[in-house]
N, C-alpha and C positions, 0 to 999 in steps of 0.2 A: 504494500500500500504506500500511497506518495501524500503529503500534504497539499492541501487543497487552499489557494490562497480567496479568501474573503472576497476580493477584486473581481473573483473569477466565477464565484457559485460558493449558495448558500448551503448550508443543510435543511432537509426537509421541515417544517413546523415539528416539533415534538420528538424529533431525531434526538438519541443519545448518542454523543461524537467524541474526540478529544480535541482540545482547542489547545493552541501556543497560547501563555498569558507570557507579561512581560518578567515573569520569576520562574514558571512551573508549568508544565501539561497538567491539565486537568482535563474529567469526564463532566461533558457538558450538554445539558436541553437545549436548543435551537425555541423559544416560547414567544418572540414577537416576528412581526413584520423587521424588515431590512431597514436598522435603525442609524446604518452608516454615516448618513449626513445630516444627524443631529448633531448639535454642539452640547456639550456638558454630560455629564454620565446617563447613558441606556441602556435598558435593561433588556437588551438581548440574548441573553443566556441565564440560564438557572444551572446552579452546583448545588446536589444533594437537596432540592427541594427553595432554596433560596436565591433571591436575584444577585446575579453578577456585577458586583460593580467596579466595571472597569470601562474608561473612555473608548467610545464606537471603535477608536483606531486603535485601540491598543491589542485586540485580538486579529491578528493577521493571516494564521493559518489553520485549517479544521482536518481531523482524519477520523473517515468509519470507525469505528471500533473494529476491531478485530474478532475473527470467530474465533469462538471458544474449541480448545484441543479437544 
């Protein structure tokens, strides 16, 4: 699997993915509309049930989850 850049395609509504943050990969919800070019923090991703808060640009690449062995 390759990462998929934001710029390029979202993840489906309700997709669980991994996202780049700017410290950590985390598994993340896809839960609003394409919040890109909002200014000030959106709430495009949920981690473990709560909103993400990190600036539209700050997450720049999403990947599948991987299937389980």
């Amino acid at each position: 699997m390759t990462w998929i850049s934001v710029s390029l395609a979202l993840p489906a509504m309700g997709e669980r993915v991994l996202i780049s943050t700017p410290r950590r990969i985390e598994i993340a919800t896809r839960t609003s509309p394409d919040a890109r070019q909002l200014e000030g923090p959106a709430f495009l991703w949920e981690i473990e049930g709560e909103p993400a808060h990190y600036e539209p640009r700050a997450i720049t690449h999403w990947m599948p989850l991987p299937s389980r062995p």
